[in-house]
C-alpha positions as CSV (number, residue, x, y, z in Angstrom):
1,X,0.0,0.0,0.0
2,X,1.6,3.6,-1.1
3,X,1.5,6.7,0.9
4,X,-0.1,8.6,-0.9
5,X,1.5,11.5,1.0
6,X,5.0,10.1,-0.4
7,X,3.8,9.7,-4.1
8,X,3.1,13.6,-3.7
9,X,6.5,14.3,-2.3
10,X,7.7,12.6,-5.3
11,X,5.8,14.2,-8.0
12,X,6.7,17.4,-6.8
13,X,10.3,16.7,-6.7
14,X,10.7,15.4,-10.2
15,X,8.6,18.3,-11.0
16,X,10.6,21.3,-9.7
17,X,13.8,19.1,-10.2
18,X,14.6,20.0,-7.1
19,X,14.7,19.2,-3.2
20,X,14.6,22.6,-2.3
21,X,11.9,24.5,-4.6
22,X,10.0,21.1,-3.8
23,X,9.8,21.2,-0.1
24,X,8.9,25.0,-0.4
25,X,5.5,23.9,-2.7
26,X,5.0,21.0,0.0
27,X,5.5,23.2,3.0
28,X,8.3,20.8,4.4
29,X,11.8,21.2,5.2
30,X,14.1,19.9,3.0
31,X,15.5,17.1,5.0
32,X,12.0,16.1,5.2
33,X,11.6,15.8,2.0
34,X,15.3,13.8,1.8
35,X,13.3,11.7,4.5
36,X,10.4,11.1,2.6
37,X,11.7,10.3,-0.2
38,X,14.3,7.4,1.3
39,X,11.1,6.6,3.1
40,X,9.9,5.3,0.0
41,X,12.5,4.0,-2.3
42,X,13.4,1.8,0.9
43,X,9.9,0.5,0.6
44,X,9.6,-0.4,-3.2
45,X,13.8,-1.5,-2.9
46,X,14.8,0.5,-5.6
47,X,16.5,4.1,-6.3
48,X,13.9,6.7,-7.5
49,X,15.8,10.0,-7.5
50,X,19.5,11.0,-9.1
51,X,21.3,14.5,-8.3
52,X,23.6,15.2,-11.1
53,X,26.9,16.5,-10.3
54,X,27.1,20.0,-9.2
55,X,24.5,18.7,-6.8
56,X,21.5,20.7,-7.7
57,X,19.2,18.8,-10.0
58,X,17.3,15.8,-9.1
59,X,15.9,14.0,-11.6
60,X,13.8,10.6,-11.8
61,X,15.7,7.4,-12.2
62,X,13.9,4.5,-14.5
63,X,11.8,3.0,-11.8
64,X,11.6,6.6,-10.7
65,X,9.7,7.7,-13.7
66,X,7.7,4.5,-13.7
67,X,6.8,5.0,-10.3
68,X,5.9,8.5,-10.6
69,X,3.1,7.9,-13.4
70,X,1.5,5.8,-11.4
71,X,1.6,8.2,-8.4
72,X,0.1,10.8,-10.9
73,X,-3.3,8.9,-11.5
74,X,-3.3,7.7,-8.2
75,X,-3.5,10.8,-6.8
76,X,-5.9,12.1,-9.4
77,X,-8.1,8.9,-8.4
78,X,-7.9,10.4,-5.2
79,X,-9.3,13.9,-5.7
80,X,-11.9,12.7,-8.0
81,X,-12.8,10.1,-4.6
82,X,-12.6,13.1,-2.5
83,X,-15.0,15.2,-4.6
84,X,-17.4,12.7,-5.8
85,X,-18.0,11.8,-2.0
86,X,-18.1,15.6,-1.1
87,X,-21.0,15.9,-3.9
88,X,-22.9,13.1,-2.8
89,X,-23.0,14.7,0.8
90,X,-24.6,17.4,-0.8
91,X,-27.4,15.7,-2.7
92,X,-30.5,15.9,-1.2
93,X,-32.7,12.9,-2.8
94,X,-36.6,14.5,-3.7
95,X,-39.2,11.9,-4.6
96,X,-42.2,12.9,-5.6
97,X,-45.3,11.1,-6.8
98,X,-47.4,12.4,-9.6
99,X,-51.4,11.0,-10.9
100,X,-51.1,8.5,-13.8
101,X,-52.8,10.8,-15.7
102,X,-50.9,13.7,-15.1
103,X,-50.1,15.6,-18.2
104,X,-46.2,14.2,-17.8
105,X,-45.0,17.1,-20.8
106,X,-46.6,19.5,-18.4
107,X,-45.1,18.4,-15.3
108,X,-41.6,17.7,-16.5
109,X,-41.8,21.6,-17.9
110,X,-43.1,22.7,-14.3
111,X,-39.9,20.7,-12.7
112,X,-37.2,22.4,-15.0
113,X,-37.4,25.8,-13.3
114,X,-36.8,23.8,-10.1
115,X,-33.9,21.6,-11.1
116,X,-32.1,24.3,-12.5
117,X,-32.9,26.4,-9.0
118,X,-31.9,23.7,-6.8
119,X,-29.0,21.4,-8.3
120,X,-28.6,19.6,-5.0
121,X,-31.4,18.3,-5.7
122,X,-31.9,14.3,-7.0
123,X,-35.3,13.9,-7.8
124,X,-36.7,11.2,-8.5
125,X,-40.4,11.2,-10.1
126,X,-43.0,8.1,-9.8
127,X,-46.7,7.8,-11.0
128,X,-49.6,6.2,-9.8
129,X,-53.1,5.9,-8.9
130,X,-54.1,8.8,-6.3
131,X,-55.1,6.2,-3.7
132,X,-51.4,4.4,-3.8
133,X,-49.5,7.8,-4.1
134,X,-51.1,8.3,-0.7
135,X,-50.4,4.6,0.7
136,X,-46.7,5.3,-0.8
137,X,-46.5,8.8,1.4
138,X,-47.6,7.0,4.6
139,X,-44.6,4.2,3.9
140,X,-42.3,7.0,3.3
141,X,-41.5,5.5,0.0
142,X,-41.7,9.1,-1.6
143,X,-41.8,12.7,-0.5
144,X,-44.5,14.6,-1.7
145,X,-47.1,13.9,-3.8
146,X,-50.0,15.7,-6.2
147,X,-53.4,13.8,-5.4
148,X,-57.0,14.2,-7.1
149,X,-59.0,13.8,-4.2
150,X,-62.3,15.4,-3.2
151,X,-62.4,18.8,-2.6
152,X,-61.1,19.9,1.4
153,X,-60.9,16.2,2.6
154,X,-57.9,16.8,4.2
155,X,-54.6,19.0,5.2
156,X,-52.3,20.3,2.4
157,X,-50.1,22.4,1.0
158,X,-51.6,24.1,-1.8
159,X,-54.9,22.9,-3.2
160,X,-56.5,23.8,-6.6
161,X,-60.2,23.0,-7.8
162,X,-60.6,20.8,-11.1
163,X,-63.4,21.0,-13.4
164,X,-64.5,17.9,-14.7
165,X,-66.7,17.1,-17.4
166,X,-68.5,14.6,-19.6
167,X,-66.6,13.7,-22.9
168,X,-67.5,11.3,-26.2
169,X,-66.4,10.3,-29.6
170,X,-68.1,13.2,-32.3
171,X,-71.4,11.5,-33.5
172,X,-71.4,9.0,-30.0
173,X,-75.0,8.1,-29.3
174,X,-76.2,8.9,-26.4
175,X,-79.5,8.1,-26.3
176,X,-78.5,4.3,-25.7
177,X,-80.3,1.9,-23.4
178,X,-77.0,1.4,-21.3
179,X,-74.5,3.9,-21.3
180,X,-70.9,2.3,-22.6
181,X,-68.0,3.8,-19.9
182,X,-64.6,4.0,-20.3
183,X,-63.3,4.2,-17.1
184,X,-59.9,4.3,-15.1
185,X,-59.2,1.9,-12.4
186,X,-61.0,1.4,-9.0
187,X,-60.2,4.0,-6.6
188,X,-59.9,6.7,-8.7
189,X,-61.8,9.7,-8.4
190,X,-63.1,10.7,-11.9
191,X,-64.4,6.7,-12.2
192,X,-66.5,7.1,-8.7
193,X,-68.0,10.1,-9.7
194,X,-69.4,9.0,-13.6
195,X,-71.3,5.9,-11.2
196,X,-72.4,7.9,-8.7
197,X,-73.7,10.5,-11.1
198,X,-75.6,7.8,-13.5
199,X,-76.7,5.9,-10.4
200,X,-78.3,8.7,-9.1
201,X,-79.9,9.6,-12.9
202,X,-80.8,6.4,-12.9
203,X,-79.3,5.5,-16.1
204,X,-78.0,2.6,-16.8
205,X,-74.5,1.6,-17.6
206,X,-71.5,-1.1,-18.3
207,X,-67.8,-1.0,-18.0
208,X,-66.5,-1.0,-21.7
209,X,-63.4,-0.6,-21.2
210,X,-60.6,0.2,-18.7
211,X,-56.9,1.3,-18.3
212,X,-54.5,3.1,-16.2
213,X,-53.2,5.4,-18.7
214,X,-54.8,8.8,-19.3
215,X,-54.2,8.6,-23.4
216,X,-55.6,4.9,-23.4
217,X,-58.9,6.5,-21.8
218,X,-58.6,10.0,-24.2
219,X,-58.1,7.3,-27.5
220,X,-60.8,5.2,-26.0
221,X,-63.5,7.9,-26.1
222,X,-62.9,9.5,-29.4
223,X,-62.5,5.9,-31.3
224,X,-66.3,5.4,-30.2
225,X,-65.6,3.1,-27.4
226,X,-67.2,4.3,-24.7
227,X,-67.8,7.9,-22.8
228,X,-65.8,8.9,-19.8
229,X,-65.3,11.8,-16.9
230,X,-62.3,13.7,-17.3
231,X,-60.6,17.2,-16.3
232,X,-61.2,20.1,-18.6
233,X,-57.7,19.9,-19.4
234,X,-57.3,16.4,-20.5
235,X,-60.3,17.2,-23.3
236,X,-59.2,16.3,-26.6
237,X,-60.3,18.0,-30.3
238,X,-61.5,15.0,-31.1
239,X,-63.6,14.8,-28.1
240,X,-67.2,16.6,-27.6
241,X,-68.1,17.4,-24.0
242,X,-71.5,16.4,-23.2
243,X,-73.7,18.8,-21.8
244,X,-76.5,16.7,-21.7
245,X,-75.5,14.4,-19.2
246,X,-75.4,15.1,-15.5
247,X,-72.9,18.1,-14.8
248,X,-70.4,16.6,-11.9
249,X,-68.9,18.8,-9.5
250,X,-65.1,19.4,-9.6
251,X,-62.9,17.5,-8.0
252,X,-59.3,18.8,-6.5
253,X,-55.8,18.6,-7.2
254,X,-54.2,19.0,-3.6
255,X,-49.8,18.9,-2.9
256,X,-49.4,17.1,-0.1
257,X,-46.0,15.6,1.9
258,X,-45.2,12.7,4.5
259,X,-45.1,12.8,8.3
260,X,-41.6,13.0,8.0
261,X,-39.9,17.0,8.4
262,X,-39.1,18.5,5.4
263,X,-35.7,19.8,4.0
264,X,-35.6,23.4,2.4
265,X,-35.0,21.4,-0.8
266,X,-38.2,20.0,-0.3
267,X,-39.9,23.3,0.9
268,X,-38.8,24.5,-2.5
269,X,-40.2,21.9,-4.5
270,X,-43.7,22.8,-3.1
271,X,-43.1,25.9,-3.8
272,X,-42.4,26.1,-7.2
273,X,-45.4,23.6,-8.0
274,X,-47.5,25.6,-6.1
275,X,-46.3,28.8,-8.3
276,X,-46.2,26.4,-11.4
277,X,-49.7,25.1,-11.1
278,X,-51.3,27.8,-10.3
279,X,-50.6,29.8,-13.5
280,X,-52.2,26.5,-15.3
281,X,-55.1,25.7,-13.8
């Protein structure tokens, strides 16, 4: 195992060529230096340094030379050691947990500001349904999370209301015996309040089809498939919103964090999707 202290001492002598100017740029003495250096030629058994004759110049021998380019990248594996673990003390890890059908062009532009603010920062997005983003924030799996939820139904940091409304295909008919639904996943907001609302019109209805994914439910509707609730800003050109169904009350976006404290990183996250959201919605 090298000193890495001597392999310095060593570069810096066959660099100045010189015992003298060397110790000056180590802060030693010279016969410290002397020291150092026997120090470790008696350890590797061979001869490193040569003065020529007037006594003056020191210069590397063959193993000398060899020796020293090795103690050149070791000591550059060093610094790059020393810095990558000083940056990795630094990082603060931010995991935050966004709806599946989150508009994720729309969120990754909201997080830009922030990553460019805060480049401490590791942040690490998931998705999911609202209902597991909440179970995930309980297991302190992530940090913060946005939520649809119903509207005030709990604490938060920032809350937002979000019109929903009926959508079809152009030219869907509505005047069907049993409305055809295409629906997201049980547990989700937007799928217990279509029910609800045609349970309580008393119309009729089936489940034609289902999916996690916010485009599979968008494609869904305007292929003909079936008719579904979404947010007004989910609505597509090739949908029609359908005024003569039931109108649904709005349901709400809400930021919301884990029991656990929060760092300022953190505190700036919320803040910039509060900002962020805000001028959106």
């Amino acid at each position: 195992m090298f000193d890495l202290e001597l392999l310095h001492t060593l570069v810096c002598v066959v660099d100045e060529g010189s015992f003298t100017r060397a110790a000056e740029r180590v802060h030693r003495t010279q016969s410290t230096v002397s020291q150092q250096i026997r120090k470790l030629e008696e350890s590797v058994g061979q001869v490193l340094l040569v003065r020529d004759r007037s006594g003056q110049q020191v210069s590397a021998t063959e193993h000398g030379e060899v020796l020293t380019q090795y103690a050149r990248r070791l000591l550059s594996l060093s610094r790059e050691a020393r810095d990558a673990l000083n940056t990795e003390a630094s990082v603060v890890p931010v995991r935050l947990g966004v709806p599946e059908d989150f508009d994720a062009a729309r969120m990754a532009s909201m997080l830009s500001g922030f990553v460019r603010a805060r480049p401490e920062a590791r942040l690490e997005t998931v998705s999911g349904m609202s209902t597991d983003l909440r179970r995930q924030l309980e297991s302190g799996e992530i940090d913060i999370a946005l939520v649809k939820r119903e509207a005030g139904s709990g604490e938060c940091h920032a809350s937002w209301p979000e019109p929903l409304v009926w959508v079809c295909g152009h030219g869907q008919d509505l005047q069907a015996e049993t409305l055809p639904l295409a629906l997201f996943p049980q547990g989700c907001i937007y799928r217990q309040r279509a029910i609800r609302t045609l349970d309580k019109a008393r119309r009729s209805w089936r489940v034609a089809f289902g999916s996690h994914s916010l485009t599979g439910i968008q494609a869904a509707v305007t292929s003909g498939l079936g008719i579904s609730i979404l947010p007004k800003s989910a609505v597509l050109p090739s949908h029609r919103i359908c005024t003569e169904l039931p109108a649904v009350p709005p349901s709400e976006l809400a930021l919301v964090s884990g029991a656990e404290r929060l760092s300022a990183t953190h505190r700036g996250l919320i803040e910039c999707l509060s900002v962020e959201i805000s001028r959106t919605v």
